[in-house]
matplotlib code that plots the C-alpha trace (Angstrom):
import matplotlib.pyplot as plt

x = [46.6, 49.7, 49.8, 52.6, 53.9, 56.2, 57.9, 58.1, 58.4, 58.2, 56.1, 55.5, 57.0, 57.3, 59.3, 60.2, 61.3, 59.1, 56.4, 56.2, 54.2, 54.1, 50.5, 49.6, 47.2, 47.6, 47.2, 49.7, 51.7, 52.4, 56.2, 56.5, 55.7, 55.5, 56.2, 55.6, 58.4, 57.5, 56.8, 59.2, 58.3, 57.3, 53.5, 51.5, 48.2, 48.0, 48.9, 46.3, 48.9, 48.2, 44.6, 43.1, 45.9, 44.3, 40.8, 42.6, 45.5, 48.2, 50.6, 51.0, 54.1, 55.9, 58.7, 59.8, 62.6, 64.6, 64.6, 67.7, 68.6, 71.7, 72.4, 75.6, 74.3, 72.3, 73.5, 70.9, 72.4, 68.8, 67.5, 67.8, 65.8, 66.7, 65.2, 64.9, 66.6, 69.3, 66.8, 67.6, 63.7, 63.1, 59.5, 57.8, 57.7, 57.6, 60.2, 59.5, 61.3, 60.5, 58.3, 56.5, 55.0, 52.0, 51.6, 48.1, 45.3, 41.4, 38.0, 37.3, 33.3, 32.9, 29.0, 29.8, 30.1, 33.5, 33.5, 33.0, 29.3, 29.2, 31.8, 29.7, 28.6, 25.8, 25.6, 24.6, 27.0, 29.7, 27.6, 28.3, 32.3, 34.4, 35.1, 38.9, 37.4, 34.4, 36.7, 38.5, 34.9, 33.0, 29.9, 30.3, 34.2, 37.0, 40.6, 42.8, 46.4, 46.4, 49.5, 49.3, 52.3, 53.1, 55.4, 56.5, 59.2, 59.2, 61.7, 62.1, 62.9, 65.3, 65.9, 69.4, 72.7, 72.7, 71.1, 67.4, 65.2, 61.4, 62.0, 63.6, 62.4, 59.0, 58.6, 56.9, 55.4, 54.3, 53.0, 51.5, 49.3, 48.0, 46.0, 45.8, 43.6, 45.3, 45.5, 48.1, 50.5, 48.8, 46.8, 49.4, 48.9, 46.3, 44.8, 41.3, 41.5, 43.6, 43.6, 46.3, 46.1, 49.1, 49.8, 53.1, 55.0, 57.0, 59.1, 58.1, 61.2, 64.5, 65.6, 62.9, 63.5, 62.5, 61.4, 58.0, 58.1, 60.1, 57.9, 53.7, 51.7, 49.5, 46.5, 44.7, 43.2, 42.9, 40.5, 41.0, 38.6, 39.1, 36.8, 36.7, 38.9, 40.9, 40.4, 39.1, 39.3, 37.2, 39.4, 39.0, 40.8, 40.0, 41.5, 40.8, 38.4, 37.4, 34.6, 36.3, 36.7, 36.0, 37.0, 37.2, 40.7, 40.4, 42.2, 44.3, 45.4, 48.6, 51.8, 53.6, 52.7, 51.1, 50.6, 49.2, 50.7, 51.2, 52.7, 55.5, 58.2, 56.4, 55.2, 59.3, 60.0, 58.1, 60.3, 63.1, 66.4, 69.7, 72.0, 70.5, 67.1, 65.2, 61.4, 59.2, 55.8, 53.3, 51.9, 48.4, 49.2, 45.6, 47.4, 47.7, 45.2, 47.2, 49.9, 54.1, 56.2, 59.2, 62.4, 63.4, 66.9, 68.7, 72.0, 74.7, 74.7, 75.9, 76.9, 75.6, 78.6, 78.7, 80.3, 78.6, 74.8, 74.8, 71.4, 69.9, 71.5, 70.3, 66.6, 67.0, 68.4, 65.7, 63.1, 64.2, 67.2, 70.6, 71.8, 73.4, 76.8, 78.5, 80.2, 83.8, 83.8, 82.7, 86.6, 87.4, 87.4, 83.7, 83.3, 83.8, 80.8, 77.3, 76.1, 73.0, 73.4, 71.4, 70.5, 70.8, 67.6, 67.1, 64.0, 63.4, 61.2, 61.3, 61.6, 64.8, 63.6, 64.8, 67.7, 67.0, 65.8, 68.3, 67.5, 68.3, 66.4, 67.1, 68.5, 66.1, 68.7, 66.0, 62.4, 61.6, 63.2, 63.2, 64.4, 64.7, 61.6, 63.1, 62.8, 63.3, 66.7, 67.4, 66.2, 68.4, 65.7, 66.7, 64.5, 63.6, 65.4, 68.9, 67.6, 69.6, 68.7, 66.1, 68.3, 65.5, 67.1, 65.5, 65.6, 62.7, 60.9, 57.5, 56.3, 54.3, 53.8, 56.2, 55.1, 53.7, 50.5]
y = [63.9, 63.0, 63.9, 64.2, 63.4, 65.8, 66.5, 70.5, 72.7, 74.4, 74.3, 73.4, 74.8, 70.9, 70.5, 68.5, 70.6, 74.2, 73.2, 70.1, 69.0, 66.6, 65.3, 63.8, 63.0, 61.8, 60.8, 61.2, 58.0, 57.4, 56.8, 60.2, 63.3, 66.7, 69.9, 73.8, 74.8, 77.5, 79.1, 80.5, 78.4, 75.1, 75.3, 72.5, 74.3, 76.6, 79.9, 83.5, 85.2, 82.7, 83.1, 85.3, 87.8, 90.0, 89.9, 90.7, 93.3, 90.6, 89.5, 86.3, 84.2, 85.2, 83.5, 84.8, 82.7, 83.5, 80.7, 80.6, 77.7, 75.7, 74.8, 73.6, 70.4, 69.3, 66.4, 66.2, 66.2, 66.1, 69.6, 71.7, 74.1, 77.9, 79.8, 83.6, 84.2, 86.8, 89.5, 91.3, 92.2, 88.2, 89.1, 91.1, 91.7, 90.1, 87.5, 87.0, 84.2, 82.9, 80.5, 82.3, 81.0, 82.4, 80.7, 81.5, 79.4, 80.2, 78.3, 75.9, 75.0, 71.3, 72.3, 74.7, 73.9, 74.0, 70.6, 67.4, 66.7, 63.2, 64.5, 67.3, 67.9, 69.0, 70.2, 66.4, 64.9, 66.8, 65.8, 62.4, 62.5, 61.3, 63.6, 64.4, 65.4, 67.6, 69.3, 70.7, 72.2, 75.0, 74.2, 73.1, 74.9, 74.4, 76.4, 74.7, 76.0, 77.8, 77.3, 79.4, 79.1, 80.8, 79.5, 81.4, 80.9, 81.7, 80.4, 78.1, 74.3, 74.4, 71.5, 71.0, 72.1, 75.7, 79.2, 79.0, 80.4, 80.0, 76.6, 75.0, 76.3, 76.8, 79.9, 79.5, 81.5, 78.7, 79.2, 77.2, 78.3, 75.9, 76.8, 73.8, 73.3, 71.0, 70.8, 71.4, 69.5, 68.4, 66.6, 65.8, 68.1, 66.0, 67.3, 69.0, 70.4, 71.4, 73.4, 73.5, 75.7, 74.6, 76.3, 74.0, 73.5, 70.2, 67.6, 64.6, 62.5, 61.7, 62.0, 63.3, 63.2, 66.5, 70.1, 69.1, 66.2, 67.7, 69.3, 69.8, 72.6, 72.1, 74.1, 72.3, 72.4, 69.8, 70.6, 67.3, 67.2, 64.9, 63.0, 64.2, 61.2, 61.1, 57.8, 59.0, 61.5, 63.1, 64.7, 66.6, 66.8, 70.0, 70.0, 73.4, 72.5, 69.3, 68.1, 68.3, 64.5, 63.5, 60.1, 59.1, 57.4, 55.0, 53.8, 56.6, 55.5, 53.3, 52.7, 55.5, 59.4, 61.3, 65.1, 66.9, 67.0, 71.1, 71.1, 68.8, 71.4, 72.4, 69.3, 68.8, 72.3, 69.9, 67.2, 67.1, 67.2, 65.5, 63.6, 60.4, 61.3, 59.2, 58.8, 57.4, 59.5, 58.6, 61.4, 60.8, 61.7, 62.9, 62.3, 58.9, 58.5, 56.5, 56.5, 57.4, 56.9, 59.4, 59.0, 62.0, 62.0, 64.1, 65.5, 67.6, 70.6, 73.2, 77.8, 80.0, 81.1, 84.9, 85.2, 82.7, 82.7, 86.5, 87.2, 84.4, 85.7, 89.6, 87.8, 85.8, 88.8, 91.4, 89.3, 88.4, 89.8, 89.7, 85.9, 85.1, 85.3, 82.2, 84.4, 82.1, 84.0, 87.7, 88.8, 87.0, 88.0, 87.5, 89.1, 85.4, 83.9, 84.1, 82.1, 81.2, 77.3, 74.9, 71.1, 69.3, 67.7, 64.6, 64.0, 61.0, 58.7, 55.3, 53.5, 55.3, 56.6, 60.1, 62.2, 63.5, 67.0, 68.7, 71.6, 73.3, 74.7, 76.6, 74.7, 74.1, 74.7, 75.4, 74.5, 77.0, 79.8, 79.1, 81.9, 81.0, 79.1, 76.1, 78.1, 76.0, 78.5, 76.6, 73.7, 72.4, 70.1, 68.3, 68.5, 65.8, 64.1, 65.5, 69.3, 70.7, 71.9, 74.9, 76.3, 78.4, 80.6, 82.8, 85.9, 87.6, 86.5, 88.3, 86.7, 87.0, 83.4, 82.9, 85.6, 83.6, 83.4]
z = [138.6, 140.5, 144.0, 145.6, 149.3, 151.2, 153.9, 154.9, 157.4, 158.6, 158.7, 160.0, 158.7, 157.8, 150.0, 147.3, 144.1, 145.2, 147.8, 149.7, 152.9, 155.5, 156.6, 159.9, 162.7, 166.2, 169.9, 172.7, 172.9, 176.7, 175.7, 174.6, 176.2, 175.0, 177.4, 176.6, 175.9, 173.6, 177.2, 179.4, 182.5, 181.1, 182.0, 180.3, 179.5, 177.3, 178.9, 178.7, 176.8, 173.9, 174.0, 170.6, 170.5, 168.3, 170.3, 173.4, 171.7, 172.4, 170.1, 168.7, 167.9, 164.6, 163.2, 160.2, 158.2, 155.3, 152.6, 150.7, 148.0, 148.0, 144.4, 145.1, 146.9, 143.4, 141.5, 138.2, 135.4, 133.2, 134.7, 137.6, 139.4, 139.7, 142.9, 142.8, 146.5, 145.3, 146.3, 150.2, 150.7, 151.3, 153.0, 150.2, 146.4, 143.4, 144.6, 148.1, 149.3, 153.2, 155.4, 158.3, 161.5, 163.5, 166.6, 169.2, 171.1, 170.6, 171.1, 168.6, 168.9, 168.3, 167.1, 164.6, 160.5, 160.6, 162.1, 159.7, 160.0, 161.4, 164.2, 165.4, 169.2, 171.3, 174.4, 175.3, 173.8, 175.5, 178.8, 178.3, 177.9, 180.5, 183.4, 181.7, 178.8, 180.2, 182.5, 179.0, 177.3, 178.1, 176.4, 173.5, 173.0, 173.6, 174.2, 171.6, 169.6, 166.6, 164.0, 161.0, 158.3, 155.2, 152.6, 149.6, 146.6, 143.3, 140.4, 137.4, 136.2, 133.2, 131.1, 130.3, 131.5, 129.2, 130.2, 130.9, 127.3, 126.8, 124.7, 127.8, 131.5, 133.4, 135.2, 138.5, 142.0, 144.6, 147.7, 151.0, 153.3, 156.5, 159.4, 162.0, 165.0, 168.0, 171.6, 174.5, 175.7, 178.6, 176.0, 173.4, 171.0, 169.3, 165.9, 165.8, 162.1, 159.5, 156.7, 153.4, 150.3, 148.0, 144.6, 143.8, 140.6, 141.2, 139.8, 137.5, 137.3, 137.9, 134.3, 131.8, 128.1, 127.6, 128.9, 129.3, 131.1, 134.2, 136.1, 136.2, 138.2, 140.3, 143.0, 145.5, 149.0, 152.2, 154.9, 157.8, 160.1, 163.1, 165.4, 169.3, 169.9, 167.1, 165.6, 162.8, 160.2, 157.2, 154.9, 151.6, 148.3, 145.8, 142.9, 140.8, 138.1, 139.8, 142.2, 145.6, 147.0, 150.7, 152.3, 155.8, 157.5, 160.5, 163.5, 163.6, 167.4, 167.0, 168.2, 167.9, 168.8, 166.2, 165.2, 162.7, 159.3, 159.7, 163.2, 163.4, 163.9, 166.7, 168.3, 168.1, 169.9, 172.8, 172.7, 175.4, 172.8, 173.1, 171.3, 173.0, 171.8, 169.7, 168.6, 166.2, 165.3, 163.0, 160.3, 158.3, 154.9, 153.0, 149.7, 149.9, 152.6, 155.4, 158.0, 157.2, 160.2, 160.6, 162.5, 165.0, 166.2, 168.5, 167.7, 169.2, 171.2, 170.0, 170.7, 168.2, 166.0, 166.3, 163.0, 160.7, 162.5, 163.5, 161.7, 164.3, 167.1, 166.6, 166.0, 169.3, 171.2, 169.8, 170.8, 174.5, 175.3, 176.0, 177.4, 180.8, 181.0, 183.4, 186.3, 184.8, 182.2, 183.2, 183.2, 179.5, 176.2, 175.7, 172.2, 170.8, 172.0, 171.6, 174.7, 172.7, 172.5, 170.1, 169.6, 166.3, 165.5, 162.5, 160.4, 157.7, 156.8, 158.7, 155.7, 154.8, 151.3, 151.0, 152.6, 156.4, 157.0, 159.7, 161.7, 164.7, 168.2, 171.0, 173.9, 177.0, 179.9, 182.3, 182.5, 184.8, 182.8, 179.4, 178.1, 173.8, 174.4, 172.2, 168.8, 165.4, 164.2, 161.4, 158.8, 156.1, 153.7, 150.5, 147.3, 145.6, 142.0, 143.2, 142.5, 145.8, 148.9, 151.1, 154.0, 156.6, 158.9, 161.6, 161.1, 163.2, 166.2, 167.6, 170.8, 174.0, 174.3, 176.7, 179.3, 182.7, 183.6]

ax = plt.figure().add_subplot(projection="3d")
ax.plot(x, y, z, "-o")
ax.set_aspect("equal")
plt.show()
């Protein structure tokens, strides 16, 4: 079986040809910090407001993005890859096209099953930690972030530069589903344990001879559990119709920070953004069973175009209201601007293989009153073998999260 890596959202979005994910673990590296800034005022912990929404009838964080396909971009002249976008109900039917975040904290019980056997603790155990650490348990549980995403696309491979027929294409509906365990910010947002269910009909080759050698199907689950210190991992393959595989990764502390494969979009809505920012992270990758570093790079800053980026703007505005106008400007033309502003954010691997991801989030102005709370608005993401290019855009936003304590 080929297993393949990727580099997604959105996720945690963090795709290569239909689904594609990036996989990591990590510690906070003192040389870069993370803030909250999925909150309005910057607090480090992690806020009431996040705590088991539906326990406590609050609402989580929803981030809903349309996924369109920009064919346009693809240069393979061997096959190329239809998506079924066209449809304006992007969220439901037979077609349903998008990448949806849900965002919340809850206790995570370091005794319970859910936790790789060997990393398992007991009341004693938990006793013994260093003061820091104790101070963040209440018995044996702990208040960590939830990050649920959903992926969805459906569409085919066609062999061939003529019209798709049954000879010559592969139909396919491919989803991703990831729920991931990981601390605050306070405490790096280091990795507890993460889940991914992929059903993913991907590319074989640059240039296959024929219709069946350019793409294969495939359905399979991770489960990573981490170590209360996370140096260590369990992690386990299941392949459907095979006997699940379990291996264990060490020294996961190293130079660079490192998050969980399923919340790097997030862990960068922490980072402070500018065109003079730059940072290297460090992913686990259960596929291949060892560490990928990726390149972050800040970019421009930039206003929301009112024209071209309207469907982001009516999400932003829904959600939290209208922005502040600068009192310079109260007796102009205002109609032109948005006064939502964004910074341009870069994504590749450090060995260069592979085009960067690029994608946008909500400027932090103030730390104290962050109104946007540093929302991922936008991802542009290549596919692999020249097949084109995702394009996520915002397009609803459900939140409490960033309500003060």
């Amino acid at each position: 079986m080929k297993k393949t890596k990727i580099l997604a959202a959105v996720a945690a979005c963090t795709a290569a040809a239909s689904l594609t994910v990036l996989a990591a673990c990590g510690s906070a590296n003192p040389h870069l910090s993370v803030d909250s800034y999925w909150y309005v005022d910057g607090f480090e912990g992690i806020q009431p407001t996040s705590i088991d929404p539906e326990e406590n009838g609050r609402t989580a964080e929803v981030l809903l993005y349309n996924l369109t396909f920009d064919k346009e971009s693809a240069a393979n002249n061997y096959y190329r890859v239809n998506y079924f976008t066209d449809g304006a109900d992007f969220e439901n039917g037979e077609n349903a096209h998008y990448y949806k975040t849900t965002f919340y904290a809850t206790e995570f019980d370091w005794s319970s099953d859910t936790v790789a056997e060997g990393y398992r603790m007991t009341q004693s155990d938990v006793d013994s930690l260093p003061e820091a650490d104790k101070a963040r348990m209440d018995g044996t549980k702990e208040t960590v972030y939830v990050l649920e995403t959903e992926l969805k696309i459906s569409g085919e491979y066609v062999f061939g530069n003529g019209e798709a027929t049954a000879e010559n294409s592969v139909q396919f509906s491919d989803y991703i589903n990831t729920k991931s365990y990981f601390r605050s910010a306070r405490n790096g947002l280091e990795p507890v344990y993460s889940t991914q269910s992929v059903h993913t009909t991907t590319p074989l080759a640059l240039r296959p001879l024929s219709a069946d050698e350019m793409c294969e199907e495939l359905e399979y689950t991770y489960t990573v559990s981490y170590n209360f210190e996370c140096t260590q991992a369990q992690y386990t393959f299941a392949e459907e119709g095979a006997q699940a595989e379990t291996k264990t990764a060490n020294k996961l502390q190293g130079t660079y920070s490192m998050f969980d494969n399923n919340t790097l979009y997030t862990a960068i809505r922490g980072m402070s953004l500018s065109s003079s920012f730059g940072a290297t992270v460090s992913l686990f990758v259960p596929a291949d069973g060892g560490l990928v570093n990726v390149n972050i790079t800040g970019g421009g800053r930039g206003e929301l175009n009112t024209e071209t980026q309207s469907g982001i703007i009516k999400a932003l505005k829904d959600a939290y209201g209208e922005p502040e106008v600068p009192e310079s400007d109260e007796e102009e033309d205002t109609a032109s601007h948005s006064y939502l502003y964004y910074n341009l954010v870069s994504v590749r691997l450090s060995d260069s293989k592979g085009a960067a991801r690029t994608a946008m989030y909500s400027a932090v102005d103030d730390e104290d009153d962050n109104t946007y709370r540093a929302t991922m608005l936008y991802l542009n993401q290549p596919l692999s073998y020249n097949l084109g290019r995702w394009e996520f855009t915002l397009d609803k936003v459900v939140s409490v999260l960033g309500a003060k304590a």
